[in-house]
Every structure is written in C-alpha cells, then in structure tokens.
TORKOL-4160 file (C-alpha; in steps of 0.2 Angstrom, whole numbers, padded with zeros to 4 digits, m for minus):
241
<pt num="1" X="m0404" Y="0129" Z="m0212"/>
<pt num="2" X="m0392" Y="0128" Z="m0199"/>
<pt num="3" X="m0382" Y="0142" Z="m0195"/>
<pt num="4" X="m0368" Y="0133" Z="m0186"/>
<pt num="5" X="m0360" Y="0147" Z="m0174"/>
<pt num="6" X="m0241" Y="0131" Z="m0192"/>
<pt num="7" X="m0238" Y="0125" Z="m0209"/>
<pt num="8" X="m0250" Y="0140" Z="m0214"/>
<pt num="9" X="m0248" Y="0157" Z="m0215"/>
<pt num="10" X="m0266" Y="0166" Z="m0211"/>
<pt num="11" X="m0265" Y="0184" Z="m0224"/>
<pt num="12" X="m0257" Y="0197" Z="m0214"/>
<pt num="13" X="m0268" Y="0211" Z="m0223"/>
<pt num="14" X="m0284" Y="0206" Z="m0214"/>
<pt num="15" X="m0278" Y="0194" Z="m0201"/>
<pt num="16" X="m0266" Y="0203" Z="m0190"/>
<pt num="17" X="m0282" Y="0213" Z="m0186"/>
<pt num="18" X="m0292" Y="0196" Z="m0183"/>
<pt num="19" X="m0285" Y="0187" Z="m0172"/>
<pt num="20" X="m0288" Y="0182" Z="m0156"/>
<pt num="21" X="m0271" Y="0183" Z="m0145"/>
<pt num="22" X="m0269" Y="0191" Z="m0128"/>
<pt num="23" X="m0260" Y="0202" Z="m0138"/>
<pt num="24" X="m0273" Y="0207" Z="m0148"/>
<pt num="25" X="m0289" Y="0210" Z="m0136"/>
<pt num="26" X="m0296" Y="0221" Z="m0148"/>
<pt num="27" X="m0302" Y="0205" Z="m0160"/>
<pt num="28" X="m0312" Y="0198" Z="m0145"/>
<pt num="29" X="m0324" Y="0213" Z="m0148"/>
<pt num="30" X="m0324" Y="0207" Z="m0168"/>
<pt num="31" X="m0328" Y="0191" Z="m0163"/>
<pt num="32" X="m0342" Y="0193" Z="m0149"/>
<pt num="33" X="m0351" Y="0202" Z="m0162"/>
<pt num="34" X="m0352" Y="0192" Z="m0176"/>
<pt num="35" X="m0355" Y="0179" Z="m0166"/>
<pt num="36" X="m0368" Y="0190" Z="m0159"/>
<pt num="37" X="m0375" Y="0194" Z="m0176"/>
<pt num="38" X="m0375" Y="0177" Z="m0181"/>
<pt num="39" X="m0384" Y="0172" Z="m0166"/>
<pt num="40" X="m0396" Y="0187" Z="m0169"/>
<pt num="41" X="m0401" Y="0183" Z="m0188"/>
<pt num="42" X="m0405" Y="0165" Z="m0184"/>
<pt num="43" X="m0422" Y="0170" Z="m0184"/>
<pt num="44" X="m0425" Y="0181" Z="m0197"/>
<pt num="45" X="m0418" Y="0169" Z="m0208"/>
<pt num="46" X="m0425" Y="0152" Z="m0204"/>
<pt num="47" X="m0443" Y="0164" Z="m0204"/>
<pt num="48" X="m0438" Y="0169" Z="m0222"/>
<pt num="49" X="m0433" Y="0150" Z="m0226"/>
<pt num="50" X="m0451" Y="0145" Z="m0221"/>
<pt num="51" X="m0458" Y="0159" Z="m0230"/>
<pt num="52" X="m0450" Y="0151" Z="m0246"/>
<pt num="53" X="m0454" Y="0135" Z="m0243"/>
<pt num="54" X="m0469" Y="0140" Z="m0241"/>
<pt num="55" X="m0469" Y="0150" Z="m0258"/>
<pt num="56" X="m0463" Y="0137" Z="m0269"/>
<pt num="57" X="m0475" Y="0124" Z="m0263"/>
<pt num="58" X="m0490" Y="0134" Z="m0267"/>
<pt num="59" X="m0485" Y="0145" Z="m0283"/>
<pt num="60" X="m0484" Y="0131" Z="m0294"/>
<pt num="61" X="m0491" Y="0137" Z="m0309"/>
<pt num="62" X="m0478" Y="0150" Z="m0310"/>
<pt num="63" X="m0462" Y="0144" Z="m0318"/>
<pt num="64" X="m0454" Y="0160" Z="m0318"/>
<pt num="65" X="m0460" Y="0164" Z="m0300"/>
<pt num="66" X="m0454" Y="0148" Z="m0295"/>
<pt num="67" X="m0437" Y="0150" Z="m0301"/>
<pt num="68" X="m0433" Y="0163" Z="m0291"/>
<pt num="69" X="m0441" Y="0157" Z="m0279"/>
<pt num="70" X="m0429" Y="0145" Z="m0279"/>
<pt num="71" X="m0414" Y="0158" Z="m0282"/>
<pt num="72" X="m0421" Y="0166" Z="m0264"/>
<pt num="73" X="m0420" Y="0151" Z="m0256"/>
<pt num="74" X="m0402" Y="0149" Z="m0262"/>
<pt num="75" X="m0396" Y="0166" Z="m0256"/>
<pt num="76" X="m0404" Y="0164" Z="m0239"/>
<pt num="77" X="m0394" Y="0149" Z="m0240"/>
<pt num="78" X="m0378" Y="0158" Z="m0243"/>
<pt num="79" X="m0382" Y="0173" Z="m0231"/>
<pt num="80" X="m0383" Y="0160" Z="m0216"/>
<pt num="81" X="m0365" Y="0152" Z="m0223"/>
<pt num="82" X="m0357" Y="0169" Z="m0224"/>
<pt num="83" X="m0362" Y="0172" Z="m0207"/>
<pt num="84" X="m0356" Y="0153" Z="m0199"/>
<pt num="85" X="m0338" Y="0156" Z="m0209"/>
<pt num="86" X="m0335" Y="0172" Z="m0199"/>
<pt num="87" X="m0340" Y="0164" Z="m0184"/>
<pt num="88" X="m0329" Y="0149" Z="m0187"/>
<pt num="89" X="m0314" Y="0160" Z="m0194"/>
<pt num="90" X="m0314" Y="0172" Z="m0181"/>
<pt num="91" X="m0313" Y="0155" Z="m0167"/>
<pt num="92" X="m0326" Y="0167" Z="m0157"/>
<pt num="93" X="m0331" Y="0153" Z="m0144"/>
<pt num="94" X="m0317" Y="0144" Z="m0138"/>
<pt num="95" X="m0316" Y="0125" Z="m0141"/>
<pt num="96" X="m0323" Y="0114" Z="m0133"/>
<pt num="97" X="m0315" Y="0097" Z="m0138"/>
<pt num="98" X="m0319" Y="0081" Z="m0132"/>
<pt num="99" X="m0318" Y="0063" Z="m0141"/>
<pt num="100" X="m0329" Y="0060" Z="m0157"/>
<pt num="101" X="m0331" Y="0049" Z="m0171"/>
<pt num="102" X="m0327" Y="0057" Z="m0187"/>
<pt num="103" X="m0338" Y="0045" Z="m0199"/>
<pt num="104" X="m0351" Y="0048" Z="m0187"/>
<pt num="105" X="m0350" Y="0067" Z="m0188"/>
<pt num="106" X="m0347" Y="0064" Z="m0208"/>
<pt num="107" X="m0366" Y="0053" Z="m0208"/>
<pt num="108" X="m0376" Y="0066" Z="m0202"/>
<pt num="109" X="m0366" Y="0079" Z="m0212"/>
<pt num="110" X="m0370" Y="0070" Z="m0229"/>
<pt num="111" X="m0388" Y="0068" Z="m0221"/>
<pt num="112" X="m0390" Y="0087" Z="m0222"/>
<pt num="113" X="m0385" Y="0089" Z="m0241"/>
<pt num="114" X="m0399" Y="0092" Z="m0251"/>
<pt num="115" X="m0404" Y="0074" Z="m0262"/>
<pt num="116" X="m0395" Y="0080" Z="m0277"/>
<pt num="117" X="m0377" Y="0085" Z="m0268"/>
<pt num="118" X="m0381" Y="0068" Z="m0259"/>
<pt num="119" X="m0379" Y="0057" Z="m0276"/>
<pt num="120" X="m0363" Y="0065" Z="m0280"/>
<pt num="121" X="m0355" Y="0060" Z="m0262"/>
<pt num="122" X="m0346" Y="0045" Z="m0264"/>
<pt num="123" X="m0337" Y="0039" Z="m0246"/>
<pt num="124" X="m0321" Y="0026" Z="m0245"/>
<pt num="125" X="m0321" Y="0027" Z="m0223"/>
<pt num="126" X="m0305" Y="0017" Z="m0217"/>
<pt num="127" X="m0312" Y="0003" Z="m0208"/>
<pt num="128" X="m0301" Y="0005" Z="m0191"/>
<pt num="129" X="m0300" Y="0024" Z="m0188"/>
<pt num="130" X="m0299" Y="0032" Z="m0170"/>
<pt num="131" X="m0309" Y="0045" Z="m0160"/>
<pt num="132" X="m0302" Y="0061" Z="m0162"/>
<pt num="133" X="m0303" Y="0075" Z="m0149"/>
<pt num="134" X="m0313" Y="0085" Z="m0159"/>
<pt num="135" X="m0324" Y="0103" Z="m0154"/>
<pt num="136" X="m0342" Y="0095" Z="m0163"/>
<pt num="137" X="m0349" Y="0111" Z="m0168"/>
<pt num="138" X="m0334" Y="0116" Z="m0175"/>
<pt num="139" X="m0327" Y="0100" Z="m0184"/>
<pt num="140" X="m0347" Y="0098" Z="m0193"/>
<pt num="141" X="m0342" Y="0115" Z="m0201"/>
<pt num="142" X="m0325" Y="0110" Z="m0207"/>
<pt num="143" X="m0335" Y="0092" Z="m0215"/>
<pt num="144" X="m0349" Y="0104" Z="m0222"/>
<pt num="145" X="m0338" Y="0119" Z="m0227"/>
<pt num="146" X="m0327" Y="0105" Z="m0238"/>
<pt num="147" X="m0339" Y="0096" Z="m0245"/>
<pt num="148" X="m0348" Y="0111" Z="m0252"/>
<pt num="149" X="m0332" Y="0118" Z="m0259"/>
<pt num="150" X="m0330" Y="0102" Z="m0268"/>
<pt num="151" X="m0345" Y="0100" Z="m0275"/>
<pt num="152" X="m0345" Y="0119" Z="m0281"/>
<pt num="153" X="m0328" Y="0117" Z="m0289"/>
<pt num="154" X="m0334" Y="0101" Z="m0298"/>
<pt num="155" X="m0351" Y="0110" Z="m0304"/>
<pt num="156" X="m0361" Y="0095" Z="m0303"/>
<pt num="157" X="m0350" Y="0088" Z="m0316"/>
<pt num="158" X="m0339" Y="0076" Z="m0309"/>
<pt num="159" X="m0342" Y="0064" Z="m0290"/>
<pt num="160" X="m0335" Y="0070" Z="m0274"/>
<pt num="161" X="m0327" Y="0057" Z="m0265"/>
<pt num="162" X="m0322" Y="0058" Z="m0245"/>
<pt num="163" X="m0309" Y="0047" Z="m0239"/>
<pt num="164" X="m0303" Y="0042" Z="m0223"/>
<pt num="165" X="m0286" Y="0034" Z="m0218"/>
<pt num="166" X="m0270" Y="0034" Z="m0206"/>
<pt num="167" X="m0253" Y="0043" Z="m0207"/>
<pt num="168" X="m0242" Y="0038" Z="m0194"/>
<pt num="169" X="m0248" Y="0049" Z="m0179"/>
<pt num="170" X="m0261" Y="0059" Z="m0191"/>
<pt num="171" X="m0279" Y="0057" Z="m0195"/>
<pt num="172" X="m0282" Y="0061" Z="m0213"/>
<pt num="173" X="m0299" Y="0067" Z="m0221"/>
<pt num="174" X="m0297" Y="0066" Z="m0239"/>
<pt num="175" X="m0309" Y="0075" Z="m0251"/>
<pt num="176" X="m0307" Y="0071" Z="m0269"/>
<pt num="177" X="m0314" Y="0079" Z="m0287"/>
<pt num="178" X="m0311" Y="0085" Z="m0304"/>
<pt num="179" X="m0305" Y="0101" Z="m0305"/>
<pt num="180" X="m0302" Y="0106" Z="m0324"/>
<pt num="181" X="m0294" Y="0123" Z="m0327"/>
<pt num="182" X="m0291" Y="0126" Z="m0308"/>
<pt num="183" X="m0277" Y="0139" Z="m0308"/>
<pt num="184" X="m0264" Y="0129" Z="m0295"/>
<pt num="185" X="m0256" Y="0145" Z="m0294"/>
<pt num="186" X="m0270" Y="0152" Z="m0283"/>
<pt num="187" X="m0269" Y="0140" Z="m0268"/>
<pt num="188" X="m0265" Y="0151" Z="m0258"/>
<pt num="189" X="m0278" Y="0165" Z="m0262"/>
<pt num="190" X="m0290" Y="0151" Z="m0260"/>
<pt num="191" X="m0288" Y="0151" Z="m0240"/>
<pt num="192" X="m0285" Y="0172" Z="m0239"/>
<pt num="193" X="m0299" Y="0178" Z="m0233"/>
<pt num="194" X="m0307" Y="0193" Z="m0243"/>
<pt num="195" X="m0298" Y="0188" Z="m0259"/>
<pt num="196" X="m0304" Y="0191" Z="m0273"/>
<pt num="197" X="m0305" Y="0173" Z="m0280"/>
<pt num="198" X="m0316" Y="0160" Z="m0290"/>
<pt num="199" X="m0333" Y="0161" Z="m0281"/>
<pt num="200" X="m0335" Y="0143" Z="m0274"/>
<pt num="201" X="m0320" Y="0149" Z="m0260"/>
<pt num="202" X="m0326" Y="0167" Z="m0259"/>
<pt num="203" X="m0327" Y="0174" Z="m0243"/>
<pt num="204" X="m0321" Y="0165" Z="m0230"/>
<pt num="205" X="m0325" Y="0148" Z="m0231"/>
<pt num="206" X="m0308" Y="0138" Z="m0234"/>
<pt num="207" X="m0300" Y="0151" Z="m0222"/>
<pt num="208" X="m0311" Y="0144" Z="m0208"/>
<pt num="209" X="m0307" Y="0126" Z="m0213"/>
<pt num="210" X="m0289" Y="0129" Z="m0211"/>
<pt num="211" X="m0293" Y="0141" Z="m0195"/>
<pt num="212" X="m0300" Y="0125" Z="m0188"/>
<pt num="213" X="m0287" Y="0112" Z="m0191"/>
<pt num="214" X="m0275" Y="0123" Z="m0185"/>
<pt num="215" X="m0285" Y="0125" Z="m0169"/>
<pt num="216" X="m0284" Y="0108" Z="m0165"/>
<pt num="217" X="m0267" Y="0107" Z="m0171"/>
<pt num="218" X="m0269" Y="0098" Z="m0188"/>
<pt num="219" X="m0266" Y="0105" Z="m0203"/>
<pt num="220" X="m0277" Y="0107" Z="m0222"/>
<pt num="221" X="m0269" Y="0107" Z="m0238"/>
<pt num="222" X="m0274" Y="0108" Z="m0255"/>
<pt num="223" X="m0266" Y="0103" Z="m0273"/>
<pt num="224" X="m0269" Y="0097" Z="m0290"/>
<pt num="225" X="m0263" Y="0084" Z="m0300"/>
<pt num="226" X="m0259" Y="0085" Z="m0317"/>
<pt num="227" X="m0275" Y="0076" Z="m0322"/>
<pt num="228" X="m0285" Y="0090" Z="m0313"/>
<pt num="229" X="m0288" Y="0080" Z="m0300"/>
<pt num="230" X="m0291" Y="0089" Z="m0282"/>
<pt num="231" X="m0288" Y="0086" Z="m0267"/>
<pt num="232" X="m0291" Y="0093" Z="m0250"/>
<pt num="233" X="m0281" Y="0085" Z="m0236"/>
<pt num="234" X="m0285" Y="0090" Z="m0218"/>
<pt num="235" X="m0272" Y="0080" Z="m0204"/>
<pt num="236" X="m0278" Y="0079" Z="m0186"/>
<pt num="237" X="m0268" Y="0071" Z="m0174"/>
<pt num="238" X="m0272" Y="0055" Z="m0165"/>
<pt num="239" X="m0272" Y="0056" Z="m0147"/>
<pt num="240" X="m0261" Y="0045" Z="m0138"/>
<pt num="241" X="m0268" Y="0033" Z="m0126"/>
C-alpha cells in the first residue's frame, strides 16, 4: 500500500471552507492535519496489511475465512486512498514541480496495479511526447486515482485504455472505457466532493484529480459518447523552451 501524501468550478458548499488562499488561512490548519493524519496512520495500516497478508497465506482451508480476509484487505485498501485523496484535494504540501516523463511515471503506476487490473490496461503512448513540469508525488496520484476510477466504472467488464497525444501547446492523458448506463447528467457531482454519487467517484477522488490539474495549470474533463464510451481527458501544458 502506498499512501501517497479555471475551467472548473470546485462546489462552493464544501470548498469555500477548503481551500488554501491567503485569504483563507484557516484551511492551512485542515490541511496540516490531514496531512498529519495521513502521515500518522501509515503505520498502523501497512501493519494491518502484513497482518492480512499474512492471514490469507496461512488460513487456507477456510473458504469463508479467506474471503473476508480478502474483503479486509480491500478495505484497508480503501481507508489508505481515502486518506491520500484528502491529502491530494486539500494541496496540503505545496508543489514541488520539476521536469518528468509522463510514460515513465505511467510504467511504474501500472506496475503497481494488482495482476488482474494490470490485464485490463491497455496503453497507445504517442511516440514524441515532452517532459512536463510535473510535482511526482502528486502527478502518480492523479495516473493512479484515474486508472482506478476507470477500471471501477468499467466493473472488470470492459479494457481501459491510456492514451497519450499533443494539442497544440497541451499535453493530453487520455483514459478511455465502457461506461453503459452512466448518467451524463452527473458529471459534475462526479468531481464535488462529498456528493452523494456512484461509489467508484465517492469521496474525493476525481476532485483531487481536477485539484491537481488545475494546480499546474491544466485542466480534466470528462464525457460520454453515445456508444457509452468514457473518457477522461486531463490537458497540461507544455513548457516552452
């Protein structure tokens, strides 16, 4: 487990109280603490991920137990993403960009997907694509966070696909599915955080891959086709030489 510390409108409800602005001073409190918590429950959860690990390899005549083992393991799982969204949304550390390759930040993202997420990955990497000033801890959430939303959305039903490709002075990550039923009308909740909307963008995980573009001054957009097809478009801008 790794607990990784304007064309969009953030929800005012929750946001205006979020934020970090100069105006605002208050949200640098929010933020130290999460970040704080985050950094705190590291431990305990990694401890409890080896404690699992270790269950499942040595209750095997269980089926039942090892079931939910497995469903522990899951949730551990999903308490250490929780706590990396907030982190992420709330920008608690400031960035820290410098020039990076994003199909090299992409390889060891897709390394860290379990076997079975790995076989429905499928890459299409523009063969020229530039370095991009880019905050690394910050930019492997935004790969990981879009990945895992695709792959939730497509249920293990349909490929993810990750493309790469040039727009005029933007950089664009492209992350492609099936999305049958998918309610267009709720695009928006998708990226508020707190909503109360499909579980695979509960929370705040979309918000924090917008939170991010933003920060280094791109922008992420979703829509559906009338196929159902998704697609998740992130722009960054290319620096100039």
């Amino acid at each position: 487990m790794n607990i990784l510390p304007p064309d969009c409108t953030p929800a005012p409800r929750y946001t205006d109280s979020l934020l970090l602005t100069e105006a605002n001073p208050r949200a640098a409190d929010t933020a130290t603490i999460v970040g704080q918590l985050a950094h705190e429950l590291r431990q305990p959860l990694s401890a409890m991920e080896a404690i699992t690990y270790y269950l499942h390899l040595t209750v095997v005549r269980d089926p039942k137990a090892s079931q939910q083992i497995d469903k522990l393991r899951q949730l551990i799982e999903q308490a250490g993403w929780i706590l990396s969204d907030a982190v992420h949304f709330l920008q608690s550390a400031p960035a820290r960009p410098a020039l990076h390759d994003v199909h090299e930040i992409l390889e060891v993202v897709l390394s860290r997907l379990s076997t079975e997420d790995q076989d429905a990955v499928f890459v299409d990497l523009a063969e020229s694509f530039p370095l991009l000033n880019l905050d690394l801890s910050q930019m492997q959430h935004l790969l990981t966070t879009a990945l895992r939303f695709c792959l939730r959305t497509a249920r293990q039903s349909y490929p993810v696909e990750v493309a790469t490709r040039i727009e005029g002075d933007r950089a664009i990550i492209l992350f492609s599915t099936e999305a049958p039923g998918l309610d267009a009308q709720s695009f928006d909740s998708l990226f508020a955080p707190f909503e109360d909307h499909p579980a695979p963008a509960a929370g705040l995980g979309l918000a924090s891959v917008r939170r991010i573009a933003e920060v280094h001054g791109g922008t992420c957009d979703l829509s559906v086709d009338a196929a159902g097809e998704l697609q998740l478009r992130v722009a960054l801008p290319i620096p100039s030489v």
